[in-house]
N, C-alpha and C positions, 0 to 999 in steps of 0.2 A: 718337208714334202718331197715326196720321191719323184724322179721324172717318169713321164710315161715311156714304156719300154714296148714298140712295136716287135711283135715276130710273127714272120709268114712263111708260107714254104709251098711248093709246087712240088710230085715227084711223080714220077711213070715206072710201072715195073711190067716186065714181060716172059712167062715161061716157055720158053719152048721148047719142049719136052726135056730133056735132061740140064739143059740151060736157062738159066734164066739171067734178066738183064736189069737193072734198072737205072735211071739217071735222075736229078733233083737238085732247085736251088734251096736252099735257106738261106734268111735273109734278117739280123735283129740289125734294130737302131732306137737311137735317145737322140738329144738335140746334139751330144756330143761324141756318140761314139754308133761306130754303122761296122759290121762282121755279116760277111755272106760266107758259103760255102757251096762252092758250085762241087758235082761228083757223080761218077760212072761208077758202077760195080756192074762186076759179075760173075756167076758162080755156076757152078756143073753139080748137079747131085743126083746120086743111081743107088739104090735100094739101103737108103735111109741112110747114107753118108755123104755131107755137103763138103764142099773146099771151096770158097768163095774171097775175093779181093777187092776193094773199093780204093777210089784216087781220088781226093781231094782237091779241089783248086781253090784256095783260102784267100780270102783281102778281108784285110783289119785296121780302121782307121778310128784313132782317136781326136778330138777338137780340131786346128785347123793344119794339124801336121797333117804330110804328106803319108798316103796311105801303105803299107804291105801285103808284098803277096808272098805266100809262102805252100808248098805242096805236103801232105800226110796220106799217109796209107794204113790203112787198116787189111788185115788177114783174119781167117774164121777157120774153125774147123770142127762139124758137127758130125754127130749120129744119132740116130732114131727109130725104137724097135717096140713095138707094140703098148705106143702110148707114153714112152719111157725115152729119152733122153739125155745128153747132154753135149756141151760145148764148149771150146776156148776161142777167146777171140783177143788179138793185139792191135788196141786202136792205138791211134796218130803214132805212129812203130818208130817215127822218125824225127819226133819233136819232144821238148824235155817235156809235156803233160802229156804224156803216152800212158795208156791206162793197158790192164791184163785182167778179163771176164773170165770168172770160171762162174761156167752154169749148168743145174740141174733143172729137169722137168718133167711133168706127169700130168698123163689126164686120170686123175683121182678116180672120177665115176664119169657115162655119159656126159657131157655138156660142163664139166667142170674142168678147167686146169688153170695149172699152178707153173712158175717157177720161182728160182731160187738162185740167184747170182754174189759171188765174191767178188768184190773188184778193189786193185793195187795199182796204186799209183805210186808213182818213181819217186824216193824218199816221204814216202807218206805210209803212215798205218792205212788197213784196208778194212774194208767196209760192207754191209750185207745190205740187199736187193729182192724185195719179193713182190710178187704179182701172184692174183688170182681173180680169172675169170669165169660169172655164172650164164650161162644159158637159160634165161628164164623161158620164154618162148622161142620158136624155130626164125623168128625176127628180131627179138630182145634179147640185149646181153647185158650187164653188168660186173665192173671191174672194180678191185682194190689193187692199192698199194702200198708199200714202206720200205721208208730208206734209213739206215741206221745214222748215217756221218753223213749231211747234218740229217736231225732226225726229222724227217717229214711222213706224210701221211697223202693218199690220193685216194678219189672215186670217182667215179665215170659209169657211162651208161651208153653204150650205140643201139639204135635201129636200122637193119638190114630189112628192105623190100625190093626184091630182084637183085638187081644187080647196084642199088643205089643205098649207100651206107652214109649217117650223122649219127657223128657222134658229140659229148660234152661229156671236158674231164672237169674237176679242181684238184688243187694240190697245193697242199700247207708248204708253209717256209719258218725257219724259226726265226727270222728277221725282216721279212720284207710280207704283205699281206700274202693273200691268197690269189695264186694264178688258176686262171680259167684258160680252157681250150676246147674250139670247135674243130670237130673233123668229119670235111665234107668228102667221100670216096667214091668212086663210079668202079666197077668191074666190066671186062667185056670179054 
Protein backbone atom coordinates (compact mmCIF):
# COMPACT_ATOMS: atom_id res chain seq x y z
CA UNK A 1 0.00 0.00 0.00
CA UNK A 2 1.40 3.20 -0.97
CA UNK A 3 1.06 6.25 1.34
CA UNK A 4 -1.00 9.05 0.61
CA UNK A 5 0.88 11.74 -1.19
CA UNK A 6 -0.75 15.31 -0.40
CA UNK A 7 0.25 18.29 -2.92
CA UNK A 8 -1.11 21.81 -3.09
CA UNK A 9 0.02 24.97 -4.44
CA UNK A 10 -1.02 28.62 -4.25
CA UNK A 11 0.45 31.08 -7.18
CA UNK A 12 -0.27 34.90 -8.31
CA UNK A 13 1.01 36.13 -11.43
CA UNK A 14 0.82 39.83 -12.72
CA UNK A 15 1.66 41.51 -16.31
CA UNK A 16 2.33 44.82 -16.43
CA UNK A 17 2.73 45.64 -19.66
CA UNK A 18 6.17 44.51 -20.62
CA UNK A 19 6.82 42.83 -17.11
CA UNK A 20 5.41 40.56 -15.60
CA UNK A 21 5.59 39.02 -11.98
CA UNK A 22 4.81 36.07 -10.45
CA UNK A 23 5.19 34.35 -6.82
CA UNK A 24 3.93 30.76 -5.38
CA UNK A 25 4.22 28.12 -2.74
CA UNK A 26 4.12 24.31 -3.42
CA UNK A 27 3.93 22.27 -1.05
CA UNK A 28 4.12 17.91 -1.21
CA UNK A 29 4.02 15.72 1.97
CA UNK A 30 3.62 11.74 3.19
CA UNK A 31 3.63 10.84 6.77
CA UNK A 32 7.37 10.83 6.16
CA UNK A 33 8.64 13.26 4.00
CA UNK A 34 7.30 17.21 3.41
CA UNK A 35 9.14 19.40 0.26
CA UNK A 36 7.89 22.99 -0.28
CA UNK A 37 9.22 25.43 -2.74
CA UNK A 38 8.47 28.91 -1.94
CA UNK A 39 9.62 31.33 -5.43
CA UNK A 40 9.54 34.89 -7.12
CA UNK A 41 9.97 35.26 -10.96
CA UNK A 42 10.05 37.61 -13.32
CA UNK A 43 10.32 38.44 -16.73
CA UNK A 44 10.34 41.43 -19.38
CA UNK A 45 8.98 40.48 -22.78
CA UNK A 46 8.69 43.07 -26.04
CA UNK A 47 7.55 42.02 -29.41
CA UNK A 48 7.63 38.18 -28.97
CA UNK A 49 10.85 37.92 -27.15
CA UNK A 50 10.72 36.86 -23.33
CA UNK A 51 14.04 36.75 -20.73
CA UNK A 52 12.60 35.72 -17.61
CA UNK A 53 14.47 34.31 -14.05
CA UNK A 54 12.81 32.60 -10.99
CA UNK A 55 14.49 32.02 -7.33
CA UNK A 56 13.66 29.41 -5.49
CA UNK A 57 13.52 28.96 -1.75
CA UNK A 58 13.62 24.97 -1.15
CA UNK A 59 13.18 23.03 2.44
CA UNK A 60 13.13 19.21 2.16
CA UNK A 61 12.54 17.15 5.22
CA UNK A 62 12.75 13.49 5.25
CA UNK A 63 11.28 11.18 8.73
CA UNK A 64 12.32 12.94 11.85
CA UNK A 65 15.75 14.41 10.68
CA UNK A 66 16.14 17.86 10.82
CA UNK A 67 15.04 19.60 7.83
CA UNK A 68 17.11 21.56 4.52
CA UNK A 69 17.05 24.50 2.96
CA UNK A 70 18.58 24.95 -0.06
CA UNK A 71 18.29 27.87 -3.03
CA UNK A 72 17.73 27.04 -7.26
CA UNK A 73 17.31 29.21 -10.02
CA UNK A 74 15.98 28.62 -13.06
CA UNK A 75 16.67 31.10 -16.45
CA UNK A 76 14.28 31.24 -19.82
CA UNK A 77 14.73 32.51 -22.98
CA UNK A 78 11.90 32.73 -25.45
CA UNK A 79 10.54 33.87 -28.90
CA UNK A 80 7.37 34.04 -30.72
CA UNK A 81 6.08 35.07 -34.14
CA UNK A 82 3.05 34.27 -35.66
CA UNK A 83 1.78 31.33 -33.86
CA UNK A 84 5.18 29.80 -33.99
CA UNK A 85 7.64 29.57 -31.42
CA UNK A 86 10.36 28.39 -29.25
CA UNK A 87 12.51 28.20 -26.02
CA UNK A 88 15.40 27.27 -23.79
CA UNK A 89 15.08 27.17 -20.39
CA UNK A 90 17.92 25.99 -17.48
CA UNK A 91 16.10 24.76 -14.35
CA UNK A 92 17.62 24.31 -10.78
CA UNK A 93 21.08 26.01 -12.89
CA UNK A 94 22.71 25.41 -9.57
CA UNK A 95 21.85 21.87 -8.07
CA UNK A 96 23.25 18.50 -9.30
CA UNK A 97 19.18 17.68 -10.88
CA UNK A 98 19.50 20.68 -12.95
CA UNK A 99 17.50 20.00 -16.14
CA UNK A 100 17.90 22.02 -19.99
CA UNK A 101 14.25 22.47 -21.94
CA UNK A 102 14.56 22.70 -25.41
CA UNK A 103 11.01 23.60 -26.88
CA UNK A 104 8.99 24.00 -29.95
CA UNK A 105 5.42 25.41 -30.47
CA UNK A 106 2.56 26.07 -32.91
CA UNK A 107 -0.78 27.03 -32.93
CA UNK A 108 -1.67 24.33 -35.74
CA UNK A 109 -5.09 25.86 -36.62
CA UNK A 110 -7.52 28.31 -34.70
CA UNK A 111 -7.94 27.01 -31.14
CA UNK A 112 -5.51 24.17 -31.51
CA UNK A 113 -1.77 24.12 -30.10
CA UNK A 114 0.76 21.91 -29.55
CA UNK A 115 4.28 21.71 -28.01
CA UNK A 116 7.18 19.86 -28.05
CA UNK A 117 9.96 19.85 -25.41
CA UNK A 118 13.53 17.86 -25.14
CA UNK A 119 14.79 17.85 -21.70
CA UNK A 120 18.50 16.71 -20.33
CA UNK A 121 19.28 15.99 -17.36
CA UNK A 122 22.97 16.13 -15.96
CA UNK A 123 24.42 12.43 -16.58
CA UNK A 124 21.17 11.12 -17.80
CA UNK A 125 19.92 10.28 -21.49
CA UNK A 126 17.08 12.90 -22.49
CA UNK A 127 13.74 12.59 -23.10
CA UNK A 128 10.74 13.99 -25.17
CA UNK A 129 7.49 16.03 -23.92
CA UNK A 130 4.45 16.78 -25.70
CA UNK A 131 1.28 18.62 -25.10
CA UNK A 132 -1.73 19.43 -27.17
CA UNK A 133 -4.42 21.65 -26.52
CA UNK A 134 -8.35 21.72 -28.14
CA UNK A 135 -10.54 24.55 -28.05
CA UNK A 136 -13.87 22.90 -28.26
CA UNK A 137 -15.96 25.85 -27.33
CA UNK A 138 -14.96 29.74 -26.47
CA UNK A 139 -15.38 28.14 -22.52
CA UNK A 140 -14.24 24.47 -23.11
CA UNK A 141 -10.72 23.19 -23.68
CA UNK A 142 -9.37 20.01 -23.62
CA UNK A 143 -5.80 18.73 -23.21
CA UNK A 144 -3.24 15.62 -23.95
CA UNK A 145 -0.25 14.67 -22.99
CA UNK A 146 3.09 12.39 -23.25
CA UNK A 147 6.24 11.81 -21.72
CA UNK A 148 8.63 9.44 -23.13
CA UNK A 149 11.16 8.55 -19.94
CA UNK A 150 9.25 7.15 -17.92
CA UNK A 151 6.46 6.71 -20.41
CA UNK A 152 3.27 8.34 -19.26
CA UNK A 153 0.24 9.52 -20.75
CA UNK A 154 -2.19 12.68 -19.44
CA UNK A 155 -5.81 14.28 -20.14
CA UNK A 156 -7.45 17.08 -18.93
CA UNK A 157 -10.37 19.32 -19.69
CA UNK A 158 -10.72 23.13 -18.24
CA UNK A 159 -13.98 25.44 -18.26
CA UNK A 160 -13.36 29.11 -18.59
CA UNK A 161 -16.62 31.53 -17.68
CA UNK A 162 -15.34 35.07 -17.33
CA UNK A 163 -12.67 35.35 -15.60
CA UNK A 164 -13.16 31.92 -13.43
CA UNK A 165 -11.35 28.81 -14.76
CA UNK A 166 -11.51 24.55 -13.23
CA UNK A 167 -9.93 22.51 -14.45
CA UNK A 168 -9.28 18.30 -14.10
CA UNK A 169 -6.21 16.51 -15.36
CA UNK A 170 -5.21 12.54 -14.87
CA UNK A 171 -2.06 11.34 -15.70
CA UNK A 172 -0.62 7.64 -15.95
CA UNK A 173 2.62 6.49 -14.14
CA UNK A 174 4.19 3.17 -14.98
CA UNK A 175 4.53 2.30 -11.31
CA UNK A 176 2.56 4.10 -8.89
CA UNK A 177 -1.56 4.45 -10.06
CA UNK A 178 -3.13 7.37 -11.66
CA UNK A 179 -2.73 10.88 -10.35
CA UNK A 180 -5.53 13.27 -10.61
CA UNK A 181 -5.49 17.18 -10.35
CA UNK A 182 -7.92 19.91 -9.83
CA UNK A 183 -7.22 23.44 -10.93
CA UNK A 184 -9.12 26.13 -9.62
CA UNK A 185 -7.88 29.89 -11.45
CA UNK A 186 -9.39 33.41 -11.00
CA UNK A 187 -8.12 36.24 -13.71
CA UNK A 188 -8.50 39.87 -13.07
Amino acid sequence: QLPQINVFGIHAAENLGILFWAAGLSFTSTENYRWQDQYVSGSLVYEGVGLGYTQHFIYEKTGTASGDHSLAADLALRAETGGYGTEIRLLRMNSPDRQIHLTTSAELYPGVKTATSYIMEKDEHGYFVTATSYEILDLLQVQFSWQSEPSRFGAGMSLQIDQFRIGYGIRSHPDLKLSHAVDIGIQW
